[in-house]
C-alpha positions in Angstrom: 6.7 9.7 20.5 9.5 7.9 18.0 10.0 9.7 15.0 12.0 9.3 11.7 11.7 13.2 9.7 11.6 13.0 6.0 15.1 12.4 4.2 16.6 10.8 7.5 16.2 7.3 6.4 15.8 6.2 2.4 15.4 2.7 1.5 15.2 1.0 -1.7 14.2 -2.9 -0.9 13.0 -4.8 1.9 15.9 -6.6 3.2 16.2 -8.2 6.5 20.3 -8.1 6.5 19.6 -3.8 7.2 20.1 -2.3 10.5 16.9 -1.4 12.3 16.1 2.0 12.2 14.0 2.3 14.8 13.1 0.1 17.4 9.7 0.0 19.1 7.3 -1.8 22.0 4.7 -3.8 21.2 1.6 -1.2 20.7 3.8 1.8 20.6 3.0 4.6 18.5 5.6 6.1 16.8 5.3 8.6 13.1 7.3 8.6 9.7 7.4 11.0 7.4 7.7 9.4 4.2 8.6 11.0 0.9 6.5 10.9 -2.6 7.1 7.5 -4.8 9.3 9.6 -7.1 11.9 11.6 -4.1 10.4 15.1 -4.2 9.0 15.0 -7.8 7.2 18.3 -6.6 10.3 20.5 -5.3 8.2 22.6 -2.6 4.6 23.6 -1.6 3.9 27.4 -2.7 0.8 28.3 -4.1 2.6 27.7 -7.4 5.1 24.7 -6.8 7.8 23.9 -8.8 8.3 20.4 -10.2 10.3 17.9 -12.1 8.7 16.4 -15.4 8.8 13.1 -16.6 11.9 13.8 -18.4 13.5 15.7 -16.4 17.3 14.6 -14.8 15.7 14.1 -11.4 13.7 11.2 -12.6 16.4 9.9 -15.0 18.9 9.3 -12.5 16.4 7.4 -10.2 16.0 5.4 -13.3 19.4 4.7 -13.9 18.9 1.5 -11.7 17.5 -1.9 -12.2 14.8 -1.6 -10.9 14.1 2.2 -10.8 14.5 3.8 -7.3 11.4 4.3 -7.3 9.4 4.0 -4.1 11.2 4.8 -1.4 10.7 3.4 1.8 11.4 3.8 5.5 13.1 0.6 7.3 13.4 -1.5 8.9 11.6 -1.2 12.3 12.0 -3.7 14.8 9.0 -4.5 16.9 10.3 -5.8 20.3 8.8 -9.0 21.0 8.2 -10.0 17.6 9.8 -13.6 16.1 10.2 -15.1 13.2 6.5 -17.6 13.0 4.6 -14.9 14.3 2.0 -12.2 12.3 2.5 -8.2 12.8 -0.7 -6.7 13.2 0.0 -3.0 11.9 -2.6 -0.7 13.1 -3.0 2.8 10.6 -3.5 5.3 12.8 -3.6 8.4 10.8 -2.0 9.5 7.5 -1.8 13.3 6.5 -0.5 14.0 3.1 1.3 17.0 2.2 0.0 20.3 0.5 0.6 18.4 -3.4 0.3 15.0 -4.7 0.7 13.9 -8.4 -0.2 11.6 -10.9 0.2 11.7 -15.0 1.4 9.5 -17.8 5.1 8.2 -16.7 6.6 6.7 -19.9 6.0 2.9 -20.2 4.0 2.6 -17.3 0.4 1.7 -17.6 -1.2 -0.2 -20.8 -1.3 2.5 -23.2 2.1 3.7 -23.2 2.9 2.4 -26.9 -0.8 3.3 -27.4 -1.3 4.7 -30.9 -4.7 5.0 -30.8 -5.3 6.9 -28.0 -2.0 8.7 -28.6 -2.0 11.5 -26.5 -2.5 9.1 -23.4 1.2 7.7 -24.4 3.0 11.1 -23.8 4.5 12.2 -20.4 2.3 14.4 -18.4 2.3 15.2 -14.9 -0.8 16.3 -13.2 -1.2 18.2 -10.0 -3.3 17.6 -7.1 -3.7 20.0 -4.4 -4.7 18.4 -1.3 -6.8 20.9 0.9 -7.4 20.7 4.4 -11.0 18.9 6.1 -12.6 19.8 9.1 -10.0 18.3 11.4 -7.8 21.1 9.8 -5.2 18.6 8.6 -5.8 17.1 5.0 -6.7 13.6 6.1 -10.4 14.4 6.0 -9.4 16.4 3.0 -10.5 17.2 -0.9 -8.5 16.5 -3.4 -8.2 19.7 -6.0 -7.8 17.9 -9.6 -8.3 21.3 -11.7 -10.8 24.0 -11.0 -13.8 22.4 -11.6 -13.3 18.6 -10.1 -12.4 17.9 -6.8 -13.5 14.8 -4.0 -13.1 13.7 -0.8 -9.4 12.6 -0.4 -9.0 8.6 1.0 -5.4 8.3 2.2 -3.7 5.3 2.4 -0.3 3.5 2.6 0.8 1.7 -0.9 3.7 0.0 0.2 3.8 -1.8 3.5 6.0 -5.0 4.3 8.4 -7.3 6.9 11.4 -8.4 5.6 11.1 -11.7 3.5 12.6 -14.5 4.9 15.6 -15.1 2.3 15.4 -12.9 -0.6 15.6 -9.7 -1.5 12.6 -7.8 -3.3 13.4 -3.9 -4.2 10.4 -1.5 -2.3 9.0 -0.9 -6.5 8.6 -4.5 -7.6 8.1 -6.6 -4.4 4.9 -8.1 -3.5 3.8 -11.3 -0.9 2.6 -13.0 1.9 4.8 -9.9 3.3 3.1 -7.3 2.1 5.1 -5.0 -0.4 4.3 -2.6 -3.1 0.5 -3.6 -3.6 -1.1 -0.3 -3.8 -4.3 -1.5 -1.4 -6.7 1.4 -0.5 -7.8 -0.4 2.3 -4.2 0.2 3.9 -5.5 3.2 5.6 -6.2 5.1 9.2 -8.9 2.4 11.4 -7.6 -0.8 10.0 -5.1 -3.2 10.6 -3.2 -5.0 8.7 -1.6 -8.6 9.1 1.7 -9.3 7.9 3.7 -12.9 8.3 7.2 -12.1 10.4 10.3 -14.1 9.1 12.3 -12.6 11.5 13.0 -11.4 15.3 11.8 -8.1 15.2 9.5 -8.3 12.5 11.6 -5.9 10.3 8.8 -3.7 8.8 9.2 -1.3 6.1 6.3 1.6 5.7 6.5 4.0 2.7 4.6 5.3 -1.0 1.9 7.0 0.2 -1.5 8.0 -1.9 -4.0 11.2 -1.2 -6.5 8.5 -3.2 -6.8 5.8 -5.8 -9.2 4.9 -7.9 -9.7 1.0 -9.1 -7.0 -0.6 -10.7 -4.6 2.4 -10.4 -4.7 2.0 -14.3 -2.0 4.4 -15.4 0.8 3.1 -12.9 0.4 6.6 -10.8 -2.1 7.1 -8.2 -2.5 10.6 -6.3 1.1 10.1 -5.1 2.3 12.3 -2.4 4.4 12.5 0.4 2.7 12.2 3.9 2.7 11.8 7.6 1.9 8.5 8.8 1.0 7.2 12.5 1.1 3.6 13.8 1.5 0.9 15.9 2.0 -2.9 16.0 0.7 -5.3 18.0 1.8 -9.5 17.5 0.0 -12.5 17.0 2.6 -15.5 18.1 2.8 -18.6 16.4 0.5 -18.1 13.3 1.5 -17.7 9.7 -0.9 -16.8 6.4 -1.6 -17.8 3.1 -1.5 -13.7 2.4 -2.2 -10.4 3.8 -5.0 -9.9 5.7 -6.8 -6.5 6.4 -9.1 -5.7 9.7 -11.8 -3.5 8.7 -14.3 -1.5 11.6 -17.0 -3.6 9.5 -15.7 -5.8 7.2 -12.4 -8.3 6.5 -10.6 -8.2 3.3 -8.1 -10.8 2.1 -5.6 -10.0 -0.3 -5.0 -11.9 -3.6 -1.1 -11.8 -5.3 -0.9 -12.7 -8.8 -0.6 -12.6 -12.7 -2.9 -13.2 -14.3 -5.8 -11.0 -12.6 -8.1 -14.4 -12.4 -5.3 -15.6 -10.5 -5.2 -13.0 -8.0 -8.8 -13.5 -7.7 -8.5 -17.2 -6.5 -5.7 -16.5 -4.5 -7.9 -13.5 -2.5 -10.6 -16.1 -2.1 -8.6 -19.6 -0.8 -6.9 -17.1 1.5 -10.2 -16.0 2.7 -11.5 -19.3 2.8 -9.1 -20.2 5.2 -9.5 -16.7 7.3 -12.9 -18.2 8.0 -12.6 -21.7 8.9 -9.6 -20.8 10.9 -10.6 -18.1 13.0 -14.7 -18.5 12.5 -15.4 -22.6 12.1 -17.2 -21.8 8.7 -16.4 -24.7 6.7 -14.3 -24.5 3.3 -17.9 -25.7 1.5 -19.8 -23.2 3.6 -18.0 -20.2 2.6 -17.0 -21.9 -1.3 -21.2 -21.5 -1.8 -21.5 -18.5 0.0 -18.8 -16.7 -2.3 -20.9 -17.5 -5.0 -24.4 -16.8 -3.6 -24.1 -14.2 -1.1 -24.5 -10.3 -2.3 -22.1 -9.0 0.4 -19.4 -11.3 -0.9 -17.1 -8.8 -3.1 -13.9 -8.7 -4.7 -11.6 -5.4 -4.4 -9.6 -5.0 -7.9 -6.8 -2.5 -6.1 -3.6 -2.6 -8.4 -3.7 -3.4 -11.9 -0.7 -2.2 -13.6 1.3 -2.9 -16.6 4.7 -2.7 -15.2 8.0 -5.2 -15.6 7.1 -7.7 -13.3 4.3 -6.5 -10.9 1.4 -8.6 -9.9 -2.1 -7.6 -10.5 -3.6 -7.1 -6.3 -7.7 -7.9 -5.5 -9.1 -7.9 -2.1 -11.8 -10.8 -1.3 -14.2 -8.6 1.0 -16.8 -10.1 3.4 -18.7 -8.0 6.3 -18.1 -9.2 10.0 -21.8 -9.4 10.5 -22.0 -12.6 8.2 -19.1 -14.2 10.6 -21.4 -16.1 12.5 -19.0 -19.3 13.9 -20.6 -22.6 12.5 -22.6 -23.8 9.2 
């Protein structure tokens, strides 16, 4: 099996004039190890780690650039086969996080950080969050250790997943799209697959910022962040482009909405749906407009809604496969 080790390959943006750094077959597994969102904010993995604060040099110097280096990313990987017109269907096989994860208060991230109301949810903190091992004996099937009284089933997934745009630029922090990018989706996780538009031969995917869990809105800018080993494969879909990223559930498809403001999103998560359906099932733009509005399983995902420079608010519209019947 391809693999790229931790530290081997660091990437800041998604940009399609890079030099693959690995190339792989169509449904070839390969594995990344990908670093934490903030480069080794927790220094090692004793039973007491050491680790940078808030404050500390190591996370001023990532922030010395516009934007921060935050997010690092492994990239690009060329998918043979793949062409520009075509969709990447990624395939999450597993994810296993590392023995820590964080979150906290990162200054001016989140909607409270010139809070003065709730003032001591303005002032840097980082929070620890040991991941302990499941049944499988690897922490993907994990608990996530909060403090000594609160822990809960762990829920890894992949926050930043993308193919190269087809003629910008977007860092790996503040890029989102029809691409993919930093959207912070739980649903980005082992047993689903993912759609992504290709703008270019090879696909040129980019696969880092991974999460031991995240709750709804991933309100303070910082979910359980964590380094991790990740697992997949990529399959192609020729000739077919998307409104927006699409996510293959084992019972249920998800369409992802990009955009400010949140109701905006919202829409965008349901036309995109909308035309999922009537392309791939013959349900008619009407049928499934009525439906949304009607039918209980219908549901809309809030995954990332964070106050930060320019990021876009992320929903997912959600409807279960056994309601995909072809036809009005």
């Amino acid at each position: 099996m391809q693999k790229i080790k931790r530290g081997e390959v660091t990437k800041y943006a998604f940009d399609w004039r890079d030099e693959p750094v690995l190339h792989v077959d169509e449904n070839e597994t390969f594995e990344l190890e990908t670093d934490d969102a903030l480069s080794g904010l927790i220094q090692d993995d004793s039973d007491e780690p050491k680790y940078h604060d808030f404050l500390s040099q190591h996370v001023i110097k990532l922030q010395e650039a516009w934007p921060p280096k935050y997010n690092p990313v492994i990239g690009p990987i060329h998918i043979k086969g793949c062409s520009a017109g075509d969709l990447v269907a990624v395939k999450i096989e597993s994810i296993d996080p590392w023995r820590y994860g964080f979150s906290g208060i990162l200054p001016g991230i989140g909607p409270l950080g010139d809070s003065k109301y709730w003032e001591d949810c303005s002032e840097p903190h980082v929070q620890i969050i040991e991941h302990i091992p499941g049944p499988s004996g690897k922490t993907r099937d994990g608990k996530g250790k909060y403090s000594e009284k609160l822990t809960w089933d762990l829920m890894p997934f992949c926050g930043t997943l993308a193919t190269a745009p087809e003629r910008e630029v977007f860092t790996s922090l503040l890029g989102q799209g029809p691409f993919g990018g930093n959207i912070d989706c739980r649903d980005v996780r082992a047993g689903h697959t993912i759609l992504l538009n290709s703008y270019h031969e090879g696909g040129l995917l980019y696969v880092g910022d991974m999460h031991g869990g995240q709750g709804d809105t991933e309100f303070t800018g910082i979910a359980d962040e964590t380094r991790a080993t990740i697992r997949l494969s990529c399959s192609i879909i020729k000739n077919k482009r998307i409104r927006g990223v699409r996510i293959l559930k084992p019972k249920s498809i998800v369409a992802v909405g990009i955009n400010l403001p949140m109701e905006h999103a919202v829409y965008d998560s349901c036309w995109n749906m909308m035309d999922w359906l009537k392309e791939e099932y013959s349900i008619s733009y009407k049928d499934m407009y009525i439906r949304m509005s009607c039918d209980p399983a219908f549901r809309i995902r809030t995954y990332q809604m964070v106050r930060a420079a320019t990021i876009q608010h992320v929903v997912g519209a959600e409807y279960p496969k056994e309601r995909l019947i072809k036809g009005f």
